[in-house]
LUMPA-89521 format. One record per atom (N, C-alpha, C, CB): residue number from 1; residue in one letter; atom name; x, y, z. Coordinates in nm, 2 decimals. Glycine has a CB too. Layout:
BEGIN
NODE  resi  resn  name      c1      c2      c3
NODE   NUM     A    CA       X       Y       Z
...
***
This chain:
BEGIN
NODE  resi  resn  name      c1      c2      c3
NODE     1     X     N    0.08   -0.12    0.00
NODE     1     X    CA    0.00    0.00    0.00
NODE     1     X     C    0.09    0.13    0.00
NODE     1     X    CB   -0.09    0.00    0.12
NODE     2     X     N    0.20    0.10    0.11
NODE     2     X    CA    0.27    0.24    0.07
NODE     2     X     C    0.33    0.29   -0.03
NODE     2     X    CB    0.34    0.28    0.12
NODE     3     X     N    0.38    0.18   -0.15
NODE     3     X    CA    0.46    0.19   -0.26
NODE     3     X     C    0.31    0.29   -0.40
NODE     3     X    CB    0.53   -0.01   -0.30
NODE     4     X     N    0.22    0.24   -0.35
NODE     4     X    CA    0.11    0.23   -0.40
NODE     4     X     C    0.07    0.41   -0.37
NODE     4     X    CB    0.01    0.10   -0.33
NODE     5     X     N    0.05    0.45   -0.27
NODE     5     X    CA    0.04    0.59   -0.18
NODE     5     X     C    0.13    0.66   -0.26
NODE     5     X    CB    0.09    0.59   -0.02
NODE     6     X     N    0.25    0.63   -0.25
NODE     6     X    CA    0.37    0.73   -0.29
NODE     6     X     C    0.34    0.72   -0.48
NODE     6     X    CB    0.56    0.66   -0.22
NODE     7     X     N    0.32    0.64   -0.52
NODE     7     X    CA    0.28    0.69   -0.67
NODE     7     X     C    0.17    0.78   -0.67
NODE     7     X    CB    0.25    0.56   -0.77
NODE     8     X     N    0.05    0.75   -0.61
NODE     8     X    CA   -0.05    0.85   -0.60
NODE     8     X     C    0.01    0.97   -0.55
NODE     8     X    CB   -0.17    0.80   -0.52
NODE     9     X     N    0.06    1.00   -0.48
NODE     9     X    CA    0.09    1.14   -0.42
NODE     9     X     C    0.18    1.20   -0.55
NODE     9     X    CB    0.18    1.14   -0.26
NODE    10     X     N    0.27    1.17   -0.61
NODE    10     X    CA    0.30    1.16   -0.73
NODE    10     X     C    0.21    1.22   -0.79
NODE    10     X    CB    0.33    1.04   -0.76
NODE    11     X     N    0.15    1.12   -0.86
NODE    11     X    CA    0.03    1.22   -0.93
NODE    11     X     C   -0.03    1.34   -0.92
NODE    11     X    CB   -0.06    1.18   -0.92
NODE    12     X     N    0.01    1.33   -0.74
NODE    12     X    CA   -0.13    1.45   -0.76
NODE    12     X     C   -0.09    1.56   -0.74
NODE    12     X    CB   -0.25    1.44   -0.67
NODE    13     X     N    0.08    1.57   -0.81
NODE    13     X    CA    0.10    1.68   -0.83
NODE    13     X     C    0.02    1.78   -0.96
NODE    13     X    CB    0.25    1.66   -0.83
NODE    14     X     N   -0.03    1.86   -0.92
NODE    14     X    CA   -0.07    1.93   -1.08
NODE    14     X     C   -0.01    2.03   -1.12
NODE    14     X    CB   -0.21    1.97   -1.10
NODE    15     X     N   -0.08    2.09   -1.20
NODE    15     X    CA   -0.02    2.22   -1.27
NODE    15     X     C   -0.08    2.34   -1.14
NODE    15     X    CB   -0.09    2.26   -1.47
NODE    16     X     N   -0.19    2.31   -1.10
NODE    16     X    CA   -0.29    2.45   -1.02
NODE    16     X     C   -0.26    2.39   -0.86
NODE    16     X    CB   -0.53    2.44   -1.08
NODE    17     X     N   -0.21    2.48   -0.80
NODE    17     X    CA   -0.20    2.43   -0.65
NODE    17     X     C   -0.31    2.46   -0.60
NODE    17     X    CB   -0.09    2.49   -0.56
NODE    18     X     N   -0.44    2.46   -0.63
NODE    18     X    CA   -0.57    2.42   -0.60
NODE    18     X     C   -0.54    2.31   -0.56
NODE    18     X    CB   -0.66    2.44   -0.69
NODE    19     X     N   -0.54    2.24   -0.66
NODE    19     X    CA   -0.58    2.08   -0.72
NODE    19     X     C   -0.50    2.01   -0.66
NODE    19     X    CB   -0.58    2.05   -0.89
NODE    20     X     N   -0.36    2.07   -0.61
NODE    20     X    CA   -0.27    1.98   -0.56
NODE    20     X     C   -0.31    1.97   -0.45
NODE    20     X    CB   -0.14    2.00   -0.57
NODE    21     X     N   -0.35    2.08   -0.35
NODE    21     X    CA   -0.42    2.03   -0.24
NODE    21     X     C   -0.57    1.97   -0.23
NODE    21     X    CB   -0.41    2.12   -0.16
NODE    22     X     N   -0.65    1.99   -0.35
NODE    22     X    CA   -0.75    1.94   -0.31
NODE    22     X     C   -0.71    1.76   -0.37
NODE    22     X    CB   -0.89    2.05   -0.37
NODE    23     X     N   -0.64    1.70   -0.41
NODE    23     X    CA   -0.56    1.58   -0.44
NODE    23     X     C   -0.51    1.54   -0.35
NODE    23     X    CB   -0.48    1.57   -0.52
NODE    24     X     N   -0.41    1.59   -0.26
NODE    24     X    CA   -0.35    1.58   -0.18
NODE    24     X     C   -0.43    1.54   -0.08
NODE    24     X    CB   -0.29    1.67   -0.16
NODE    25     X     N   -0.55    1.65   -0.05
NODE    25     X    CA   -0.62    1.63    0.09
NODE    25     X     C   -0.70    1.47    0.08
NODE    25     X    CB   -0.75    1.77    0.13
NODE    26     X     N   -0.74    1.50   -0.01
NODE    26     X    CA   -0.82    1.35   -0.03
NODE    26     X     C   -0.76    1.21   -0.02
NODE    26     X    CB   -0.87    1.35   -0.16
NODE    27     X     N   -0.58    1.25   -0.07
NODE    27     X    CA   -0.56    1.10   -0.10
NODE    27     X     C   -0.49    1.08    0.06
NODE    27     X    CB   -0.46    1.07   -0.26
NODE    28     X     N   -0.47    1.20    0.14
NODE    28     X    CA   -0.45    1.14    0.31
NODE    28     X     C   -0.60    1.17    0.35
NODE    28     X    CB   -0.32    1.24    0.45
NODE    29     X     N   -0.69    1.21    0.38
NODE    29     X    CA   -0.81    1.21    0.43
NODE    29     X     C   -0.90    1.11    0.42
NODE    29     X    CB   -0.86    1.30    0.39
NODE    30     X     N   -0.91    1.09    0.29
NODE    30     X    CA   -1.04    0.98    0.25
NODE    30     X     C   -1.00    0.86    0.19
NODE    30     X    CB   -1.15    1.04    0.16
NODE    31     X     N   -0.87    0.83    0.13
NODE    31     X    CA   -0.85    0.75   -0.01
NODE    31     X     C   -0.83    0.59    0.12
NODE    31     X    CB   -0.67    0.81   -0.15
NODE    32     X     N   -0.76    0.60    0.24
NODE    32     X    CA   -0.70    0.52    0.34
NODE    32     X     C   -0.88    0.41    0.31
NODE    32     X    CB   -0.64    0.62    0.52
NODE    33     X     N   -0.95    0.47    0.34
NODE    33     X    CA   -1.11    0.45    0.43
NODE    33     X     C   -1.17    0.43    0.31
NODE    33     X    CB   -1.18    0.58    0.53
NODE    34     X     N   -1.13    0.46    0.22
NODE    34     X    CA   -1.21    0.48    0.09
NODE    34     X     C   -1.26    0.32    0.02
NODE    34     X    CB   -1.11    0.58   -0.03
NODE    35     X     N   -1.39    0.28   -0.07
NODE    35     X    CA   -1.39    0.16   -0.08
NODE    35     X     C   -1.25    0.12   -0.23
NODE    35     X    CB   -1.57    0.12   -0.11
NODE    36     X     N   -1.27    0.03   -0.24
NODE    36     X    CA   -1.17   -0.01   -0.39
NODE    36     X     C   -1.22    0.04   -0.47
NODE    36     X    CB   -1.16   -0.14   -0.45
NODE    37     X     N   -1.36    0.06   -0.48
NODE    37     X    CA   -1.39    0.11   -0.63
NODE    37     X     C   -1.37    0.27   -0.68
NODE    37     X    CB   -1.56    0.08   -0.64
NODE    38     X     N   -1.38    0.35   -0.49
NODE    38     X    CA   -1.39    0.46   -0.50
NODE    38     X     C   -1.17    0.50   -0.49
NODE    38     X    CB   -1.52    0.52   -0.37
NODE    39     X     N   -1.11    0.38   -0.46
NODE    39     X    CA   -1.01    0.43   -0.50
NODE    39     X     C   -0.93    0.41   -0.64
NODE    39     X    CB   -0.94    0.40   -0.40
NODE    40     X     N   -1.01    0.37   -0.68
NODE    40     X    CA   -1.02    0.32   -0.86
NODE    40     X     C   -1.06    0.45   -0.90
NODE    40     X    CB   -1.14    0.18   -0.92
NODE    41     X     N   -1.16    0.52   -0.87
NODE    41     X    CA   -1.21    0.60   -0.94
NODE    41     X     C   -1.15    0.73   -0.93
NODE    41     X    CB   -1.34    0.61   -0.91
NODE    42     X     N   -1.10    0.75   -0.80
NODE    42     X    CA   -1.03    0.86   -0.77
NODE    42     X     C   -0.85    0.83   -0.85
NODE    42     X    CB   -1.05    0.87   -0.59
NODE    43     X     N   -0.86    0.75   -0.86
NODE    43     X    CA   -0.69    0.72   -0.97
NODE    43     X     C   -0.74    0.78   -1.09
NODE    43     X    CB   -0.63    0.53   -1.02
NODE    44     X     N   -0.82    0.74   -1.17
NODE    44     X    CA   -0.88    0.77   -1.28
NODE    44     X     C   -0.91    0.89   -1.29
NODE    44     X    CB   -0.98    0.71   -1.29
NODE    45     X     N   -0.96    0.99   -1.21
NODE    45     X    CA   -0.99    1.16   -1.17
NODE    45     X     C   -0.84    1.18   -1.22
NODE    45     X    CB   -1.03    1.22   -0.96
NODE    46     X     N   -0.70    1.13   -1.14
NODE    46     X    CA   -0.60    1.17   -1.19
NODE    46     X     C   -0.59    1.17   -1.28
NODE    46     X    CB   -0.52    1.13   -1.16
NODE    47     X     N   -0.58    1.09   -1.36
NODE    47     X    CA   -0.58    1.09   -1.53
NODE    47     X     C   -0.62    1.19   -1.61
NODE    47     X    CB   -0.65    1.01   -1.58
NODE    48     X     N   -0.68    1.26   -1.56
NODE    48     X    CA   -0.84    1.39   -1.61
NODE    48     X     C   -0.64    1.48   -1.64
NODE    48     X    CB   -1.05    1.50   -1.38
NODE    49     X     N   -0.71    1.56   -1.72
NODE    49     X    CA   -0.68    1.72   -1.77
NODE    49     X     C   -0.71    1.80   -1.63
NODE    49     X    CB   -0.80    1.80   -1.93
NODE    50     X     N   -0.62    1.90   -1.63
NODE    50     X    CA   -0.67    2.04   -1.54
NODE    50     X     C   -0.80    2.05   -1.51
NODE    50     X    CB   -0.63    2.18   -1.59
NODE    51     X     N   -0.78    2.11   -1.64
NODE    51     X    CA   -0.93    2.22   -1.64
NODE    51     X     C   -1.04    2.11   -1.60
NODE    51     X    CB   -0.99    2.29   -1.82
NODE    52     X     N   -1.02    1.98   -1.69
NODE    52     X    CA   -1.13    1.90   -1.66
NODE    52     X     C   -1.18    1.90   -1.50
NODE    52     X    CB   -1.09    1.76   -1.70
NODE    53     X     N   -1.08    1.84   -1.44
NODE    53     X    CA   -1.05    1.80   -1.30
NODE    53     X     C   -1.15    1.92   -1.24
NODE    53     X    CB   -0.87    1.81   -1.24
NODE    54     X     N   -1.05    2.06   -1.24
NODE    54     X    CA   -1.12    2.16   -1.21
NODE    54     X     C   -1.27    2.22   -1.20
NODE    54     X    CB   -1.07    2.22   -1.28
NODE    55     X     N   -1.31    2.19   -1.35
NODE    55     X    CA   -1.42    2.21   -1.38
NODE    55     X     C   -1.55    2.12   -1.29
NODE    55     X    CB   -1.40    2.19   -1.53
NODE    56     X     N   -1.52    1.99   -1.23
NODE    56     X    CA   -1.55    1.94   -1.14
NODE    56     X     C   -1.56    1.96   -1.01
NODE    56     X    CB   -1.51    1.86   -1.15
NODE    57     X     N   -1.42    2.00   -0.99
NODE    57     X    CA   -1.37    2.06   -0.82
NODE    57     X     C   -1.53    2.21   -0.80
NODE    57     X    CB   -1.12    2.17   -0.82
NODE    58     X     N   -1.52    2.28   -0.89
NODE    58     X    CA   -1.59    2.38   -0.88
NODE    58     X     C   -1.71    2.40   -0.89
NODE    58     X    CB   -1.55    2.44   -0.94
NODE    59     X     N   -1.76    2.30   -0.92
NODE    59     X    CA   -1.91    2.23   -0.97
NODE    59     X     C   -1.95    2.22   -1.13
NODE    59     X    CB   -2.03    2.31   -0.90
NODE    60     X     N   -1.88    2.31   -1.21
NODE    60     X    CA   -1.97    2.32   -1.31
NODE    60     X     C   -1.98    2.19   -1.40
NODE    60     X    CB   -1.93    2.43   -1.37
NODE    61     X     N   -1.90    2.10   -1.33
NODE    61     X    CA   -1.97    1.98   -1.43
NODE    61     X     C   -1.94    1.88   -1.34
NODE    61     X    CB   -1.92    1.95   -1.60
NODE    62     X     N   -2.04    1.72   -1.35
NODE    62     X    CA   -2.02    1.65   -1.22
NODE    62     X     C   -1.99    1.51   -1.34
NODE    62     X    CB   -2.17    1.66   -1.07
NODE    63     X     N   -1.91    1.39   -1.24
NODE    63     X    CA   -1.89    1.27   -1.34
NODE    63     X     C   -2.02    1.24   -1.37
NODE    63     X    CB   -1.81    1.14   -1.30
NODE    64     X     N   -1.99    1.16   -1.51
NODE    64     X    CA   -2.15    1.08   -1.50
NODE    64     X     C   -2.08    0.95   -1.41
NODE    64     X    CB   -2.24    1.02   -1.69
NODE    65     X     N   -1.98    0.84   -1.39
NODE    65     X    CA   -1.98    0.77   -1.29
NODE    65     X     C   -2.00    0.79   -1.17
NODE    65     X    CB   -1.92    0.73   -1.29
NODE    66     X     N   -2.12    0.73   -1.09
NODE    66     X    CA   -2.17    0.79   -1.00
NODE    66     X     C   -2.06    0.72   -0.89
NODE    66     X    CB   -2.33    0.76   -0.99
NODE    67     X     N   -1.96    0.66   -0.88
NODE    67     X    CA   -1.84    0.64   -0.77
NODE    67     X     C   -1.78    0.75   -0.82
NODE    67     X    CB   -1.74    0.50   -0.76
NODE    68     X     N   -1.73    0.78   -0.92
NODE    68     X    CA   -1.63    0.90   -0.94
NODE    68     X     C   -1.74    1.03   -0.93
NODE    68     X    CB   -1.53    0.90   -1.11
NODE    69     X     N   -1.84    1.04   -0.95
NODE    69     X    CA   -1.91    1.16   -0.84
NODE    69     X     C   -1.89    1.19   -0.68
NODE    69     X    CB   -2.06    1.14   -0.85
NODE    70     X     N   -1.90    1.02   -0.63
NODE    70     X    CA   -1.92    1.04   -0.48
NODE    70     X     C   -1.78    1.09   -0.46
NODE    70     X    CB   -1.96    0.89   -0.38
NODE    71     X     N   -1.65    1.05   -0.54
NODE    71     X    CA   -1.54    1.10   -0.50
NODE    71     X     C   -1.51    1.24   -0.52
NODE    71     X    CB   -1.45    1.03   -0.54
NODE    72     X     N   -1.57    1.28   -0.62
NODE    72     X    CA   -1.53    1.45   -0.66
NODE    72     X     C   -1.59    1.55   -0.56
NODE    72     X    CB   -1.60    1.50   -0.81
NODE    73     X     N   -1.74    1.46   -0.50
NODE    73     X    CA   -1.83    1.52   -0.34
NODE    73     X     C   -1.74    1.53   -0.24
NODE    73     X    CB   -1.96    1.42   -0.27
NODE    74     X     N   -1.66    1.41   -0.26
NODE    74     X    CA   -1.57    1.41   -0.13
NODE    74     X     C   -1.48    1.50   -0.11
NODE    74     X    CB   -1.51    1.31   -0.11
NODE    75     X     N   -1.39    1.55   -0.29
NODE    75     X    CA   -1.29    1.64   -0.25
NODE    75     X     C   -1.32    1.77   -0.30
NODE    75     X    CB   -1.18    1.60   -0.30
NODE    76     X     N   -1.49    1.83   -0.27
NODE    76     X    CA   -1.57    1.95   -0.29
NODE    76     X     C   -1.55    1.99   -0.14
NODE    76     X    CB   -1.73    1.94   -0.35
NODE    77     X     N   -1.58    1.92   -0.05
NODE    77     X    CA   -1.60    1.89    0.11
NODE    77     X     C   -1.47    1.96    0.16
NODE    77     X    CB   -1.60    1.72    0.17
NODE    78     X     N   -1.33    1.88    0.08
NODE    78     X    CA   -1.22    1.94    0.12
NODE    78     X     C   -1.25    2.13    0.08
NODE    78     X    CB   -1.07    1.85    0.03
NODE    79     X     N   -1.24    2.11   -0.01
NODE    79     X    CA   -1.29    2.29   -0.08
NODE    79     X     C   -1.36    2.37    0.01
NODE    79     X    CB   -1.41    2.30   -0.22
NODE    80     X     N   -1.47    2.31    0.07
NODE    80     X    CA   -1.57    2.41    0.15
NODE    80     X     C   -1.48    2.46    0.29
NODE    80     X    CB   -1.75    2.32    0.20
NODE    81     X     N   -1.43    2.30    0.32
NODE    81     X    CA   -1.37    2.32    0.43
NODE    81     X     C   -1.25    2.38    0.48
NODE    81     X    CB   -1.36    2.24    0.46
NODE    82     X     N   -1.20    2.45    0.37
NODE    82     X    CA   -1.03    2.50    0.36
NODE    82     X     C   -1.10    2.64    0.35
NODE    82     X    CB   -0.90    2.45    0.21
NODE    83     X     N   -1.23    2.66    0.32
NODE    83     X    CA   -1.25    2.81    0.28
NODE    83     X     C   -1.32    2.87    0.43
NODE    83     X    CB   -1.37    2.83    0.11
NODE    84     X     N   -1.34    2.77    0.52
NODE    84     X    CA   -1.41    2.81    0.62
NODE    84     X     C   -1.27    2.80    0.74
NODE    84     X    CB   -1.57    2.70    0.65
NODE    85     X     N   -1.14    2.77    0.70
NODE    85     X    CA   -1.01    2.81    0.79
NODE    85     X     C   -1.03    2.95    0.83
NODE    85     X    CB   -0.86    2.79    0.72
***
């Protein structure tokens, strides 16, 4: 699992240090606890373009996979919650 962790964190470096923390937060916050499918799905989110990614983080467009929705909800949560520090 940790060899596994450290490639994901890897990833989730991006271009927008938004996204790096809202990647970041998720993949120590929720990904540990998270089911298989939803850490499948959230690998896959990596794969996404910026903007794409983005365009999710922000709401204006949500997956149609409804596990990679529950995971983009999860790292909206991180968003609300960094804005209420």
């Amino acid at each position: 699992m940790t060899e596994q962790m450290g490639k994901l964190r890897w990833r989730c470096r991006r271009g927008m240090k938004e996204l790096d923390l809202l990647t970041l937060g998720y993949l120590e916050r929720h990904y540990p606890a998270a089911t298989p499918d939803e850490q499948r799905a959230f690998a896959d989110l990596l794969e996404l373009q910026d903007p794409v990614l983005m365009g999710y983080m922000v709401g204006r467009e949500t997956p149609a996979e409804a596990t990679a929705a529950r995971v983009v909800k999860a790292m909206r949560t991180l968003l609300s919650s960094s804005d209420d520090a």
